[in-house]
Each structure stands twice: as C-alpha cells, then as structure tokens.
KOLDRENNU-233870 format. One record per residue (C-alpha): residue number from 1; chain; x negated, y negated, z. Coordinates in pm, 1 decimal. Layout:
<pts>
+-----+---+----------+----------+----------+
:   k : c :       px :       py :       pz :
+-----+---+----------+----------+----------+
: NUM : A :        X :        Y :        Z :
...
+-----+---+----------+----------+----------+
</pts>
This chain:
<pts>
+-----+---+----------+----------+----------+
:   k : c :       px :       py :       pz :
+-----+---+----------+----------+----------+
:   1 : A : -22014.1 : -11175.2 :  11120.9 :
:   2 : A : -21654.6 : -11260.4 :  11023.2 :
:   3 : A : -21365.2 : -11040.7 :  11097.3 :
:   4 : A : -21234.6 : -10774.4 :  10807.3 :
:   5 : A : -20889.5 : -10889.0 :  10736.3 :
:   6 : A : -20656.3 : -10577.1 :  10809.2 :
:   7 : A : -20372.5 : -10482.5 :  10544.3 :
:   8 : A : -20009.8 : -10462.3 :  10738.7 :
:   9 : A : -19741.3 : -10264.6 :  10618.6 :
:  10 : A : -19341.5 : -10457.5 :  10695.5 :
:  11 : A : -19045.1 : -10258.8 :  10589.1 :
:  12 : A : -18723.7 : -10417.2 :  10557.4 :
:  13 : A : -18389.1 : -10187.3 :  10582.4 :
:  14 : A : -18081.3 : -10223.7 :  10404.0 :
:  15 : A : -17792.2 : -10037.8 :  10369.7 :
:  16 : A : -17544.8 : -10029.3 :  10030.1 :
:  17 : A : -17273.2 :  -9758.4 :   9979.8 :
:  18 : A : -17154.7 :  -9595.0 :   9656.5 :
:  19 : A : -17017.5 :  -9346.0 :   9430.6 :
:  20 : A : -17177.8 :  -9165.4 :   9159.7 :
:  21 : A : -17168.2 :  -8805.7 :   8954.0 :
:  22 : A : -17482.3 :  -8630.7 :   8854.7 :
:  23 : A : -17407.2 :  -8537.8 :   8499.2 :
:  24 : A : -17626.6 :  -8494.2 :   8123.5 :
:  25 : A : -17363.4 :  -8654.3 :   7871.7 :
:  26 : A : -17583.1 :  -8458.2 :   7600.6 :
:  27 : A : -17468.1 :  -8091.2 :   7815.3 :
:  28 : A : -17126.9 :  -7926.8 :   7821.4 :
:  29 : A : -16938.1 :  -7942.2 :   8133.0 :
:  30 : A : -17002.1 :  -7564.6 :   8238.0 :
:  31 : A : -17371.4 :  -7670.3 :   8209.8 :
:  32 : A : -17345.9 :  -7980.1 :   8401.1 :
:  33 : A : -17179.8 :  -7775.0 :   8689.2 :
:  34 : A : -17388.2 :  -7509.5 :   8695.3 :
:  35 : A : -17734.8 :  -7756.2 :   8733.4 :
:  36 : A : -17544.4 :  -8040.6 :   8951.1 :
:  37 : A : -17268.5 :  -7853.2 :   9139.4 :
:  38 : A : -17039.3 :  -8071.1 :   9298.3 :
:  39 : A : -17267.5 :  -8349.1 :   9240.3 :
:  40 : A : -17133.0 :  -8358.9 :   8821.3 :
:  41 : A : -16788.1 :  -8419.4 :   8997.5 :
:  42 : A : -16597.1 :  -8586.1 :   8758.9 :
:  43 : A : -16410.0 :  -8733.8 :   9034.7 :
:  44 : A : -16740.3 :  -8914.5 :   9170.0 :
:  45 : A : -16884.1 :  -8857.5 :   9518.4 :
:  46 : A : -17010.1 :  -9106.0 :   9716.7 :
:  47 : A : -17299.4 :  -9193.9 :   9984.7 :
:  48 : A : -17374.6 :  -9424.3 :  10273.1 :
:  49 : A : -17726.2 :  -9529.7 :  10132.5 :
:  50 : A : -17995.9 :  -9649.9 :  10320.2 :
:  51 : A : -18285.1 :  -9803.2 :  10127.7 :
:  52 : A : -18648.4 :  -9905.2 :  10259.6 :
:  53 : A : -18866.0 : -10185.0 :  10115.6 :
:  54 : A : -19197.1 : -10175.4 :  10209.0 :
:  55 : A : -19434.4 : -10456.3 :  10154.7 :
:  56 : A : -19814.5 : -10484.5 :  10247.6 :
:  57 : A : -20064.7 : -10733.2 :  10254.7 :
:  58 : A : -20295.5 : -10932.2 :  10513.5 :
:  59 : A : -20089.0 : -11170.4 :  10764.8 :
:  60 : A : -20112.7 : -11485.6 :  10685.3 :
:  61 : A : -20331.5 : -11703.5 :  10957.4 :
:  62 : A : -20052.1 : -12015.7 :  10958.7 :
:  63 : A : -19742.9 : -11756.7 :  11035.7 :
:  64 : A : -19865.2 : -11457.2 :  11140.3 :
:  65 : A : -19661.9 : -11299.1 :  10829.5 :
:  66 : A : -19754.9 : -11086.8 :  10550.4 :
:  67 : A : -19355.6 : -11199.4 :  10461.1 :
:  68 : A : -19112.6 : -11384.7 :  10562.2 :
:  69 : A : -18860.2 : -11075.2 :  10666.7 :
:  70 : A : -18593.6 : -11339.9 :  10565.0 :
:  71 : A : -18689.9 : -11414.9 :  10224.8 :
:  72 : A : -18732.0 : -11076.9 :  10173.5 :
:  73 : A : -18347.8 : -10961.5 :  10305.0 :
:  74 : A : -18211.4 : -11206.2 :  10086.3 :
:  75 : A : -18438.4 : -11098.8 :   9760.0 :
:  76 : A : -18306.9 : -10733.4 :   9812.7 :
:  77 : A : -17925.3 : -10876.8 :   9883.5 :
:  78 : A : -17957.0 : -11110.3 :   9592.8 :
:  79 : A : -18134.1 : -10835.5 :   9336.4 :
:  80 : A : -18018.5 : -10483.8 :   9448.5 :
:  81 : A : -17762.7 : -10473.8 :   9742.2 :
:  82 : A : -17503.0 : -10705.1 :   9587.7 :
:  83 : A : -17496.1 : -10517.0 :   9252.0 :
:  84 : A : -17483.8 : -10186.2 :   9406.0 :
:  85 : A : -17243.8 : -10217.3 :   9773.8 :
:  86 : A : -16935.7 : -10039.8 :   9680.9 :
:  87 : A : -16988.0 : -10007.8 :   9325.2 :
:  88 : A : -16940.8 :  -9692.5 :   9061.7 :
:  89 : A : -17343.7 :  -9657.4 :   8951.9 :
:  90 : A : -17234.6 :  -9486.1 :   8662.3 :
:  91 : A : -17004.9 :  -9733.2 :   8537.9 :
:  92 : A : -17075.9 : -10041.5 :   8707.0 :
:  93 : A : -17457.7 : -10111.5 :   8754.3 :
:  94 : A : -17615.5 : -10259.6 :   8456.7 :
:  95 : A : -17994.3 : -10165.3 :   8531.6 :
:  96 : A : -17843.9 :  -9792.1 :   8536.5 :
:  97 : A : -17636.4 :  -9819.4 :   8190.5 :
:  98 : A : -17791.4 :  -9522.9 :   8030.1 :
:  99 : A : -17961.2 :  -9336.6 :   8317.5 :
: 100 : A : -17819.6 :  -9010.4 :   8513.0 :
: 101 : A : -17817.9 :  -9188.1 :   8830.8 :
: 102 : A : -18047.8 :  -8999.6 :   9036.0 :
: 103 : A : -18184.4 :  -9166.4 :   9396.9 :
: 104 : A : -18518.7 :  -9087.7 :   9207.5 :
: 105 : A : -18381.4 :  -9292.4 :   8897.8 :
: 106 : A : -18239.0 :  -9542.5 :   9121.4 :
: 107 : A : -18556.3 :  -9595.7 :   9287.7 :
: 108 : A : -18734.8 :  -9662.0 :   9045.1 :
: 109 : A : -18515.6 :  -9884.5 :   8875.4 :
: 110 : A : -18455.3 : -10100.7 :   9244.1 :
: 111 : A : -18842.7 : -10143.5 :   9218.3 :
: 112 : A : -18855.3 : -10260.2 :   8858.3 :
: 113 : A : -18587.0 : -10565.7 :   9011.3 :
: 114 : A : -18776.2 : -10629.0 :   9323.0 :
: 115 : A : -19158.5 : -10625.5 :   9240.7 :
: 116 : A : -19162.0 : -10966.8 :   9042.5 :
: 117 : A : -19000.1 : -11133.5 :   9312.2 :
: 118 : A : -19259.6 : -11013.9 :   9583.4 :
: 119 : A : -19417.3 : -11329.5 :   9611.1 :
: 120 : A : -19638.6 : -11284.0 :   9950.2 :
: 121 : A : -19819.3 : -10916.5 :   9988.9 :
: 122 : A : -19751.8 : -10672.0 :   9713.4 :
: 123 : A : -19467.0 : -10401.2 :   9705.7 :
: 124 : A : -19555.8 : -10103.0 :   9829.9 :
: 125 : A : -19247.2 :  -9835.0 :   9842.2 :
: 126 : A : -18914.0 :  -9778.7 :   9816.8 :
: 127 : A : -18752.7 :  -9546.5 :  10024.9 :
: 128 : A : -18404.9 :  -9448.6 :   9973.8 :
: 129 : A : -18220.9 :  -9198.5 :  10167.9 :
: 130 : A : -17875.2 :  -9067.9 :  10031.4 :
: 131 : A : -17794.9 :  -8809.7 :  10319.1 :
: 132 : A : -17978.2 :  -8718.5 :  10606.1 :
: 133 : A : -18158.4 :  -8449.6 :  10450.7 :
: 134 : A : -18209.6 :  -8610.1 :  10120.4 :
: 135 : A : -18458.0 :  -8906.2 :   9996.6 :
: 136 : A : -18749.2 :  -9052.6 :   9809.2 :
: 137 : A : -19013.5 :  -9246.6 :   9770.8 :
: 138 : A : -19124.9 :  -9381.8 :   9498.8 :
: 139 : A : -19488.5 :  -9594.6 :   9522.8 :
: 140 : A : -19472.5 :  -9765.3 :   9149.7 :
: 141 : A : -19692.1 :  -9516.8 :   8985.4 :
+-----+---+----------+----------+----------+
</pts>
C-alpha cells in the first residue's frame, strides 16, 4: 500500500519598515482622533514590520522541497518588500492608494501580490506583526 503524501507547511520571514497614519478621509479630524488616537497622527508613525509567508504543499520527491525558500525570498523582495521598506504607505504604495492602511488591509492586499506568483505549493497565510503585541493573519478567505 503506497505511502499518503503529507502536506508541509514553510514560512519564509521578512522584515520591511514604515510609516503610516490610521485616518477615514470621509471623518473630521476630532473623529479620526478619537477612533485612531495617536495612530491618525498627522505627522505619521512608523513600525519595524515583520511579515510571515506561509506556503504548504507536499515535498517534492527530486528536492525534498515544497519551495525553493530562495525563489520564494526573492518573490516577496521583488513584489512586497521593495515597494514597502522605508516607504510612506499612505502616500507611497500603489496597491494601498485608496485604503486606510491597516496591517489587516495590508495583509490582505500583500496576499493579492503574492498568491499568483506561488508557483510550487499553494499560499497559505500571511502573518504580519507591527509591534510585539500587535498582528494578523489573514488565510485568503
């Protein structure tokens, strides 16, 4: 009787900083503060973020791999890290024009970038941590 092929889960972390302000363009400013706090700064804030790609699928026999952990650094350097490192996500990030830039915005937006290019496996979640008490996950539902 052959073996059941077992699903692996690889995570890849990467690390991107930036600044941001939590803020509703269609509230008034008083509103904005008193939902966001200091987070509708008008100054910006920023964070040291730390974001976790998770990919699973069944190791391929020839490698040993579900991915190569390579390939899948420089998808999330090429797609997500080098248009957020030390950018403004309010002003600067395209795939956020329009969108309070929330980590649970940002998530999902990262995944919408990443999942096409997923070639081996299937994308499984995004993690992404903006302080040490904060994160989320986001699964693609």
């Amino acid at each position: 009787m052959a073996e059941k092929q077992k699903i692996v889960y690889i995570t890849r972390r990467e690390r991107f900083n930036a600044a941001h302000k939590l803020y509703n363009p269609k509230w008034s400013e008083e509103a904005n503060e008193a939902f966001f706090g200091k987070c509708a700064n008008k100054f910006y804030h920023g964070h040291n973020f730390e974001l976790f790609v998770t990919i699973k699928g069944i190791s391929d026999p020839e490698t040993g791999m579900v991915m190569d952990l390579k390939k899948l650094k420089q998808i999330i350097k090429e797609f997500i890290t080098e248009k957020l490192d030390h950018k403004n996500l309010n002003e600067d990030v395209d795939f956020l024009k329009g969108q309070i830039p929330s980590i649970e915005n940002i998530v999902v937006a990262i995944w919408a970038l990443l999942e096409p290019h997923i070639e081996n496996g299937k994308l499984h979640c995004i993690k992404l941590i903006e302080t040490e008490n904060n994160f989320v996950s986001y699964y693609g539902e």
